[in-house]
C-alpha positions as CSV (number, residue, x, y, z in Angstrom):
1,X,-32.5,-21.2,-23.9
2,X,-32.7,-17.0,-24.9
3,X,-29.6,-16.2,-26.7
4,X,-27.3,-12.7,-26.7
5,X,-24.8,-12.2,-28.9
6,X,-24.0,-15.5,-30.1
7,X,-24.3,-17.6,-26.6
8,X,-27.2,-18.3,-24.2
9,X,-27.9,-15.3,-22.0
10,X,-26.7,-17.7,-18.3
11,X,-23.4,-18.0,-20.4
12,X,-22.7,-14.4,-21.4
13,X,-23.5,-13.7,-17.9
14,X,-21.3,-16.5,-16.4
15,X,-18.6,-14.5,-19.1
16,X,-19.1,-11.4,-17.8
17,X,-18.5,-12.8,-14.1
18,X,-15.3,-15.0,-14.8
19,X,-13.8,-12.3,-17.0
20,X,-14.2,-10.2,-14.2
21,X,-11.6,-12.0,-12.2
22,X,-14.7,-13.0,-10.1
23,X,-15.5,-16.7,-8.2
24,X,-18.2,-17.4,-9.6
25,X,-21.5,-19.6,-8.0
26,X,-24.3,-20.9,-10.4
27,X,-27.2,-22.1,-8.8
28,X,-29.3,-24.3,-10.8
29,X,-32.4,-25.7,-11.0
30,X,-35.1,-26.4,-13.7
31,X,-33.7,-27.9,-16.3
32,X,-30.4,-28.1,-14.5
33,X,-28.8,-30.9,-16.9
34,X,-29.1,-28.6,-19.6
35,X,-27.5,-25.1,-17.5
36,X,-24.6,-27.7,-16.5
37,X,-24.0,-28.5,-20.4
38,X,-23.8,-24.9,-21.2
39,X,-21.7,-23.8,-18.5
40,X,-19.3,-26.8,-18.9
41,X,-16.8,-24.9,-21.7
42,X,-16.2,-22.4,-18.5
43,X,-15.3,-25.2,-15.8
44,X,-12.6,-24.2,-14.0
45,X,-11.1,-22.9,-9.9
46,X,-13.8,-19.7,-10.3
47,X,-16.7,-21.7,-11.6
48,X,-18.8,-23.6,-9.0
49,X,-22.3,-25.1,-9.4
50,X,-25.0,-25.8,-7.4
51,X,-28.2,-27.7,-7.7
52,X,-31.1,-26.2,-5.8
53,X,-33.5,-29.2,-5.0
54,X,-35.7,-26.8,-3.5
55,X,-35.8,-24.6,-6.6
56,X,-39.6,-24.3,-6.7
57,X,-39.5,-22.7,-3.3
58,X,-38.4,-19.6,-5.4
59,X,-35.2,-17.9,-5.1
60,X,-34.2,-17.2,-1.9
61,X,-34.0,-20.9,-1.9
62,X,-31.6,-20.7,-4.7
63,X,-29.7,-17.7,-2.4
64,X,-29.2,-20.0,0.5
65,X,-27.4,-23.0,-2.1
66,X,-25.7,-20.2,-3.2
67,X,-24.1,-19.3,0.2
68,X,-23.3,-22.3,1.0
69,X,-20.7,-22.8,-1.6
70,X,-19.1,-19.3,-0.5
71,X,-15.6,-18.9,0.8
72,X,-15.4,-17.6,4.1
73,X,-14.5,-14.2,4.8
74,X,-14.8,-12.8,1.4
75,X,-17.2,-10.0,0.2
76,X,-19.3,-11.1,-2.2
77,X,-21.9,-10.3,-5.2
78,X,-25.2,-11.4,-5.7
79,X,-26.0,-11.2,-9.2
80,X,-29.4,-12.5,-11.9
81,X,-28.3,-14.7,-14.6
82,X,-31.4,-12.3,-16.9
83,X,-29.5,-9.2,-17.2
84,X,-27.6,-9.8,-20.1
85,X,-26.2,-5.8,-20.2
86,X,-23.8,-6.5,-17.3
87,X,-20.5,-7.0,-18.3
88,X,-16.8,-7.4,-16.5
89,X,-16.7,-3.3,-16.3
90,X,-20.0,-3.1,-14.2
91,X,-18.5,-5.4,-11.8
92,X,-15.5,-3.9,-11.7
93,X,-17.3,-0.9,-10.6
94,X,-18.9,-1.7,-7.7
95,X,-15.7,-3.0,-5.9
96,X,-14.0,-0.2,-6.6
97,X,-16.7,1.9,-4.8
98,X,-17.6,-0.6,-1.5
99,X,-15.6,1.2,0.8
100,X,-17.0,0.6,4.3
101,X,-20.7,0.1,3.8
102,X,-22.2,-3.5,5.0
103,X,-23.8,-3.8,1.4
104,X,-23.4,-1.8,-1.9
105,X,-26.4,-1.3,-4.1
106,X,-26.9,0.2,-7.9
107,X,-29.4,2.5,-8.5
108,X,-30.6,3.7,-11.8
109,X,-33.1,6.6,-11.7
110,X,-34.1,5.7,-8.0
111,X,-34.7,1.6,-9.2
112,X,-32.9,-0.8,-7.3
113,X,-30.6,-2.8,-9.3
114,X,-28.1,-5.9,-9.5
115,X,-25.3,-7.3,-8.7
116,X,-25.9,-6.1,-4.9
117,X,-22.3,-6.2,-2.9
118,X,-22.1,-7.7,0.4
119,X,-19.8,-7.9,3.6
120,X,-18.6,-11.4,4.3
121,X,-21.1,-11.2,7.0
122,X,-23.7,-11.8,5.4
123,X,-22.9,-15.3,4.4
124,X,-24.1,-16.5,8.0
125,X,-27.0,-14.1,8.1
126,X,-28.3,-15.5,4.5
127,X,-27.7,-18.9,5.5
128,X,-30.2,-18.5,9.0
129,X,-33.1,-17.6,6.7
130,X,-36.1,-20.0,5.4
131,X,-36.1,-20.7,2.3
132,X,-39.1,-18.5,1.5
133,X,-36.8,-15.0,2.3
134,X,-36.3,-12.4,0.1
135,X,-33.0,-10.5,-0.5
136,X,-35.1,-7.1,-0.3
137,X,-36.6,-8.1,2.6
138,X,-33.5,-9.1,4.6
139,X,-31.2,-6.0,3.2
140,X,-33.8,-3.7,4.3
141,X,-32.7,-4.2,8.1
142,X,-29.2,-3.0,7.1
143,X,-26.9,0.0,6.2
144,X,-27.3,-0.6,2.3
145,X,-25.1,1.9,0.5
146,X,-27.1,2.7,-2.5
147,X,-24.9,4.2,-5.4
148,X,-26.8,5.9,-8.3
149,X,-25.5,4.9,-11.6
150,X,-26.0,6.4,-15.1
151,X,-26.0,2.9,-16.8
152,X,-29.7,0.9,-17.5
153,X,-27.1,-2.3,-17.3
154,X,-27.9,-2.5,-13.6
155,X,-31.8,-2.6,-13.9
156,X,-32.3,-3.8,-17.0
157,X,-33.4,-8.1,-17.0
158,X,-35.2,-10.1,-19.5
159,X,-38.0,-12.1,-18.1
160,X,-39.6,-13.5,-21.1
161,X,-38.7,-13.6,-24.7
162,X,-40.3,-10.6,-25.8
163,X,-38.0,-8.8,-23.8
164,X,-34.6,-9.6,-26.1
């Protein structure tokens, strides 16, 4: 697994969540034995993981295994385990800014960008989708508060090696 400063790049990212204050849902997949045994020094009341069978189906899949282990009534984030420049403070952020808007999104030079902020609604919305949906897709029918941001954190995701 791509490493960032010492630790794989899902466990500075699992990091960045936790130390956030944040509960925290990984969804695994491909070689989920191996996420599990990297994650396991973080087990704890935030940290939840769950297998995507389905993970092949691509990853609004992995969004609706995600949503199932979410509390009810509770906003929540929707964040990529590849971005290893989000930290605690980006999180932090957005909830300070989500106000009354159904969903909260980053910008960063008029790119869309993660972790993407959502009503407690949207649990039940995510969760009547196939397994073929796209986040994009679905936010696109709804008020989606974009803020612009002057950090590359938000856009910024490694999606092969070369990228590190």
């Amino acid at each position: 697994m791509p490493s960032w400063r010492g630790e794989t790049i899902i466990q500075h990212a699992v990091r960045a969540s936790l130390d956030a204050g944040l509960e925290t849902i990984v969804v695994t997949g491909f070689k989920h034995e191996q996420v599990e045994a990297l994650l396991a020094p973080f087990q704890g009341d935030t940290l939840h993981l769950a297998f995507n069978p389905d993970f092949s189906q691509g990853q609004g899949s992995s969004t609706l295994c995600g949503a199932n282990v979410l509390k009810e009534g509770e906003p929540f984030l929707i964040s990529l385990a590849d971005m290893p420049l989000i930290e605690k403070n980006h999180y932090q952020w957005l909830i300070k800014r989500f106000g009354k808007a159904e969903a909260l999104r980053p910008s960063f030079k008029g790119k869309p960008g993660h972790p993407v902020l959502l009503k407690p609604k949207f649990k039940h919305i995510i969760l009547q989708q196939t397994p073929m949906f796209t986040m994009k897709e679905l936010l696109s029918s709804y008020l989606l508060k974009t803020c612009s941001v002057d950090d590359e954190a938000y856009v910024c995701d490694i999606d092969t090696l070369q990228a590190i």
